[in-house]
VEXMIPA-181209 format. One record per residue (C-alpha): residue number from 1; residue in three letters; x, y, z. Coordinates in steps of 0.2 Angstrom, whole numbers, plus 5000, padded with zeros to 4 digits. Example, Ala and Ser with C-alpha at 12.3 -4.5 7.8 and 13.67 -1.06 7.14 Angstrom:
BEGIN
1,ala,5062,4978,5039
2,ser,5068,4995,5036
END
This chain:
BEGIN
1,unk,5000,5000,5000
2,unk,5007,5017,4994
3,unk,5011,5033,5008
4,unk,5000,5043,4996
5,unk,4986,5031,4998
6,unk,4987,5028,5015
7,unk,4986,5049,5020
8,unk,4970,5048,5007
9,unk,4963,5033,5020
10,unk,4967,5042,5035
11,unk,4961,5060,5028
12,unk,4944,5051,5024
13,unk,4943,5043,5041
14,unk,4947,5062,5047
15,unk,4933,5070,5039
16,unk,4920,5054,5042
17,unk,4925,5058,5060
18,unk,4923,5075,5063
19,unk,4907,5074,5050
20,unk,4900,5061,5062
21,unk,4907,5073,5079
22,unk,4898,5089,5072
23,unk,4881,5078,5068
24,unk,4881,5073,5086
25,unk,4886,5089,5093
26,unk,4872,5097,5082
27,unk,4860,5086,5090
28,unk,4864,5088,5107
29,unk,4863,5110,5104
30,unk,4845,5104,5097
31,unk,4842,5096,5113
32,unk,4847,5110,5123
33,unk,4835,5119,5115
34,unk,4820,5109,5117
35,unk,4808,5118,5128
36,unk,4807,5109,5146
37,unk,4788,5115,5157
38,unk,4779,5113,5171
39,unk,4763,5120,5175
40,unk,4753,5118,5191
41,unk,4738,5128,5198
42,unk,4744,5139,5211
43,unk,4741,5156,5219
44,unk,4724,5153,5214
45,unk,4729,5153,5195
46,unk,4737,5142,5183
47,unk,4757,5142,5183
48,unk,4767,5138,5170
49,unk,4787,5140,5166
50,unk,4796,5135,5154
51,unk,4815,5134,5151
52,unk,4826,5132,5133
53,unk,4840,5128,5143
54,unk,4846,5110,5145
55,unk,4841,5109,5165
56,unk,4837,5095,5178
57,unk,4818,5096,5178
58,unk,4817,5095,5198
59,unk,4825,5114,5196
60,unk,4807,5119,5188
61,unk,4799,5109,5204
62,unk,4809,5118,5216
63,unk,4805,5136,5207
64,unk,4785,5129,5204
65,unk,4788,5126,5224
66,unk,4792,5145,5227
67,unk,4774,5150,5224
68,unk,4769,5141,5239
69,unk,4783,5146,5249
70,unk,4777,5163,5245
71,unk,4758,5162,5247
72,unk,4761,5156,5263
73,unk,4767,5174,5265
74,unk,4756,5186,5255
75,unk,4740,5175,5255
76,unk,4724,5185,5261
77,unk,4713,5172,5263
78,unk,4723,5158,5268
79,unk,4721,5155,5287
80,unk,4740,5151,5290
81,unk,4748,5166,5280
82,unk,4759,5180,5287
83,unk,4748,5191,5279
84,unk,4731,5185,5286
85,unk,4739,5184,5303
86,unk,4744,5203,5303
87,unk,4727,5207,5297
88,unk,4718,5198,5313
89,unk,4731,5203,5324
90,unk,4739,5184,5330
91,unk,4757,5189,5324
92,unk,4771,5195,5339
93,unk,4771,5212,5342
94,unk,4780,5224,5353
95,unk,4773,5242,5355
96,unk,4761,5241,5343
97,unk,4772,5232,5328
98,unk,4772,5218,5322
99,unk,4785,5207,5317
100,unk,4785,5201,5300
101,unk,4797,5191,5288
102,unk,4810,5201,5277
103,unk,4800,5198,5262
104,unk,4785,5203,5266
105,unk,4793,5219,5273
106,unk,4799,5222,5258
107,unk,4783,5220,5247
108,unk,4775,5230,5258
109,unk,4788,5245,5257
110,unk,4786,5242,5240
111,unk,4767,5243,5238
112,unk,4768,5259,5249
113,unk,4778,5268,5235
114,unk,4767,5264,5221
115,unk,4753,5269,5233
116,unk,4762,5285,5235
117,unk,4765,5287,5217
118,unk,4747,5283,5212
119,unk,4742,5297,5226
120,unk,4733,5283,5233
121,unk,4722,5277,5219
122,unk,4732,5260,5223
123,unk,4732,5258,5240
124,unk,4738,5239,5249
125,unk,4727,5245,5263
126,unk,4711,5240,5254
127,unk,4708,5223,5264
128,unk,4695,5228,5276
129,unk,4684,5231,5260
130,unk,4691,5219,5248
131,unk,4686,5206,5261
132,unk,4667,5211,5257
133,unk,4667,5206,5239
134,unk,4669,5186,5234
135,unk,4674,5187,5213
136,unk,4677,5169,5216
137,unk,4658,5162,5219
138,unk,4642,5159,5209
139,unk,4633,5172,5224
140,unk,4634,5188,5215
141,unk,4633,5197,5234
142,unk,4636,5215,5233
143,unk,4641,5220,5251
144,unk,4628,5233,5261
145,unk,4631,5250,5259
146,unk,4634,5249,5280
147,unk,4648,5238,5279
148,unk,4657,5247,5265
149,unk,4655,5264,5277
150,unk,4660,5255,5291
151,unk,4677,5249,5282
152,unk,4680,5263,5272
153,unk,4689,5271,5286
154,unk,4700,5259,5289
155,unk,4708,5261,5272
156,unk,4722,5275,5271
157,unk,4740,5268,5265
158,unk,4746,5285,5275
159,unk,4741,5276,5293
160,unk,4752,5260,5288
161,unk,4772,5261,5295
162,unk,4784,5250,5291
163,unk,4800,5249,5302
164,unk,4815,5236,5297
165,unk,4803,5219,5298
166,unk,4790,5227,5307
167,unk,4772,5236,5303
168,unk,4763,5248,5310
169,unk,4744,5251,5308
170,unk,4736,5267,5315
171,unk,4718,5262,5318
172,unk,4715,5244,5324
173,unk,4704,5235,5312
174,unk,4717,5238,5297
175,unk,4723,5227,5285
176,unk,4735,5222,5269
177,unk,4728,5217,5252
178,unk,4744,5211,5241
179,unk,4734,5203,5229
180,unk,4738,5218,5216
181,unk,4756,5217,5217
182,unk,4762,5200,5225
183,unk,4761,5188,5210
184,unk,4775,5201,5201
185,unk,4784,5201,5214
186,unk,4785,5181,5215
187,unk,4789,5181,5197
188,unk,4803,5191,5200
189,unk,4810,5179,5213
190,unk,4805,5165,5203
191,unk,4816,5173,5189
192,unk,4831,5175,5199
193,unk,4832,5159,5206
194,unk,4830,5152,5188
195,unk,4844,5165,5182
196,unk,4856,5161,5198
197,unk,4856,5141,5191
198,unk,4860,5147,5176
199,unk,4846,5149,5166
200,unk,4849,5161,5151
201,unk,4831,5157,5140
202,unk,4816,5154,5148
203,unk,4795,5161,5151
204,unk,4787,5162,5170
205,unk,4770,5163,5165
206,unk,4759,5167,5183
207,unk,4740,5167,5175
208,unk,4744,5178,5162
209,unk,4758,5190,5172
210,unk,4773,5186,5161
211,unk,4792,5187,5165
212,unk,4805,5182,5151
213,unk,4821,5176,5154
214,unk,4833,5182,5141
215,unk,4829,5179,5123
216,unk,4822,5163,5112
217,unk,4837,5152,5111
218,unk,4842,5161,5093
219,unk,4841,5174,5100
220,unk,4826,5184,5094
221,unk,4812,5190,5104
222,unk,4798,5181,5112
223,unk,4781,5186,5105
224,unk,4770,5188,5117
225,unk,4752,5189,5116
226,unk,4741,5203,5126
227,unk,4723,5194,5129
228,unk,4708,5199,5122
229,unk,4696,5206,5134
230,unk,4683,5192,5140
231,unk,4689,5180,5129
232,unk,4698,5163,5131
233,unk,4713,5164,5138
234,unk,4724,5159,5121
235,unk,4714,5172,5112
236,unk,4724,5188,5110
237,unk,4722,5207,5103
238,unk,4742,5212,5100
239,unk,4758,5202,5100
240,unk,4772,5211,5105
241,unk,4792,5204,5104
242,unk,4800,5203,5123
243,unk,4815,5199,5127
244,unk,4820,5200,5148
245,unk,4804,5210,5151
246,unk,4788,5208,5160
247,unk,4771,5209,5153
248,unk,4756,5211,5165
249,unk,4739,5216,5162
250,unk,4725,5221,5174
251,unk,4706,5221,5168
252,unk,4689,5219,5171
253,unk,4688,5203,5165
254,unk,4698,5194,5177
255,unk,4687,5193,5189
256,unk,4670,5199,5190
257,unk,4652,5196,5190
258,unk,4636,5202,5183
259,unk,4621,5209,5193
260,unk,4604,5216,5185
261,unk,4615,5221,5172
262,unk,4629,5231,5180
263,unk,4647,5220,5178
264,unk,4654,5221,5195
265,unk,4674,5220,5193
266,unk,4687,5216,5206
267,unk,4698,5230,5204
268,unk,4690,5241,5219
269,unk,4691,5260,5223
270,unk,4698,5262,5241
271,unk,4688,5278,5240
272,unk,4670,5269,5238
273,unk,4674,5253,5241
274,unk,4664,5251,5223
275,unk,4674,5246,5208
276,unk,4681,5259,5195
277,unk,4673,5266,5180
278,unk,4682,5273,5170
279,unk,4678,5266,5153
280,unk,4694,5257,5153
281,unk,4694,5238,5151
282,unk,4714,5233,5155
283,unk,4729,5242,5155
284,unk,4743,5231,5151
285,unk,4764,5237,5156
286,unk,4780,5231,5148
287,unk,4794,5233,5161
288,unk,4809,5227,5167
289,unk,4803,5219,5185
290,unk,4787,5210,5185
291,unk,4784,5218,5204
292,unk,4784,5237,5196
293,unk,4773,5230,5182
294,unk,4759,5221,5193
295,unk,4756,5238,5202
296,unk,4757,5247,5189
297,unk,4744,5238,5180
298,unk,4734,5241,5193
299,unk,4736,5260,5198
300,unk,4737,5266,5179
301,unk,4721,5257,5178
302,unk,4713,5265,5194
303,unk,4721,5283,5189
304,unk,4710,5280,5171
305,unk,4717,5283,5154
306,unk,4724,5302,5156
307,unk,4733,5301,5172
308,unk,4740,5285,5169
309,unk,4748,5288,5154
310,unk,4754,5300,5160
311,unk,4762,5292,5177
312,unk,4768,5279,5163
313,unk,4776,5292,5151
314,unk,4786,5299,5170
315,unk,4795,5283,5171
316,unk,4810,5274,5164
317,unk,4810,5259,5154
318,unk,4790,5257,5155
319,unk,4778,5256,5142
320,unk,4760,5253,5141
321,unk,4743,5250,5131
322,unk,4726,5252,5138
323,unk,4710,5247,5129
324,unk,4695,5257,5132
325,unk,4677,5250,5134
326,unk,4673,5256,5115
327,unk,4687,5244,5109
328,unk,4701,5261,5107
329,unk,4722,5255,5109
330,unk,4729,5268,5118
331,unk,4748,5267,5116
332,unk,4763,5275,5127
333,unk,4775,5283,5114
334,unk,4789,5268,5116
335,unk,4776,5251,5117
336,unk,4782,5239,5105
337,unk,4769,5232,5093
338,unk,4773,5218,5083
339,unk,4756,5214,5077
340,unk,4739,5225,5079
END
């Protein structure tokens, strides 16, 4: 056998190799890319996250098991929660504080800033008359107009202090309502446990509260689909292309019920204790933390069309479009549109 012929045997083998080395490799980037999911009703809504990156699928439990570490928390209604201790008094206090966890101290600080910034229109103080109304049964009660008099002045973010891991109410009878701003903030720390194991590509989807990790894994956007107002949930009226932003929406149609033909809506006016009408149906915000997003959502809603533009066109790196009752799109200057 001839040198020459032997180098052609060897070069051939060569290429068959690394022919054979770049099919597998291109495989296993395939693979990577693959989405990986879990979903789970949770936080009384269904959960879902996904991941591009090549991940042990017990990281999703542990981050799906973050939303129960934080309900037990923020939670309202459940009997074991920080939350609905502080708000029936059966947490340790010491001269009229009471001692909470570091987390819930700091959604609370955070709730009192958007209250601030709204001028109150969203106010986390709201529980003595959110806990009249029940969205969530086939009941339809609207609560007596004594019992919305009698709450109403125990709602006033101004009387609510919060020291280090400790909060102070001014009039006994108060109580916290996170419900407008929790879920974004659980995202968020959803988000950066994801981010902290190395995840680069990814969706938290908290019932339609949106967080996106990165970019798709080639890098383009994610397209991401703003619901359509009493419709199915996979039915949308924009798609717009994120990449590491939130996208949350608040409307009317989330939860609500209709009475002698007045649709009762669960986003409440802490002035009336009724809901708001303001010929908005949703306002949804693009921004970079999901927590920022929820209670904005909310407070551009209550502040109506004009004022909460205009809050929206103050602040950095936010962007927003409402829909108004006639079917308008009313844009911020920077809201990115991919599909009307």
């Amino acid at each position: 056998m001839s040198r020459k012929y032997k180098i052609t045997v060897a070069c051939a083998a060569l290429i068959l190799l690394f022919s054979a080395f770049f099919f597998f490799y291109q495989k296993q980037q395939e693979k990577q890319t693959e989405p990986v999911s879990v979903t789970g009703f949770k936080l009384n809504t269904m959960i879902k996250i996904t991941v591009y990156d090549k991940i042990n699928t017990e990281l999703l439990e542990h981050a799906m098991a973050l939303c129960d570490t934080y309900e037990s928390l923020f939670s309202r209604t459940l009997s074991t929660s920080e939350i609905y201790k502080l708000n029936h008094g059966t947490l340790p206090e010491k001269n009229g504080f009471f001692e909470v966890s570091p987390e819930t101290a700091e959604l609370v600080r955070k709730g009192l800033y958007y209250a601030e910034l709204s001028e109150g229109a969203f106010d986390l103080s709201l529980a003595p008359v959110s806990s009249l109304w029940d969205f969530t049964s086939e009941e339809k009660v609207i609560p007596e107009p004594d019992a919305l008099k009698n709450a109403l002045p125990l709602v006033d973010y101004k009387n609510i202090t919060v020291e280090g891991n400790a909060i102070h109410f001014e009039k006994e009878g108060m109580g916290l309502d996170l419900g407008a701003i929790a879920k974004g903030y659980i995202a968020d720390k959803i988000k950066e446990f994801l981010v902290s194991k190395g995840v680069k590509s990814g969706i938290i989807n908290l019932g339609g509260n949106v967080l996106c990790i990165g970019s798709q894994p080639d890098g383009t956007p994610f397209k991401i689909g703003i619901q359509k107002p009493f419709s199915d949930r996979g039915e949308t009226s924009i798609t717009i292309n994120v990449s590491d932003k939130s996208v949350v929406s608040s409307g009317i149609y989330e939860r609500y019920f209709k009475k002698d033909g007045i649709l009762y809506h669960h986003i409440l006016n802490p002035k009336t204790g009724m809901p708001y009408a303001n010929d908005l149906v949703s306002v949804t915000i693009l921004s970079d933390q999901s927590v920022d997003g929820d209670a904005l959502s909310t407070s551009c809603f209550a502040l109506g069309a004009e004022k909460g533009m205009a809050l929206v066109e103050s602040l950095e790196n936010t962007e927003a479009v409402f829909i108004t009752e006639n079917g308008e799109f009313l844009y911020s200057s920077g809201f990115p549109v991919s599909d009307k």
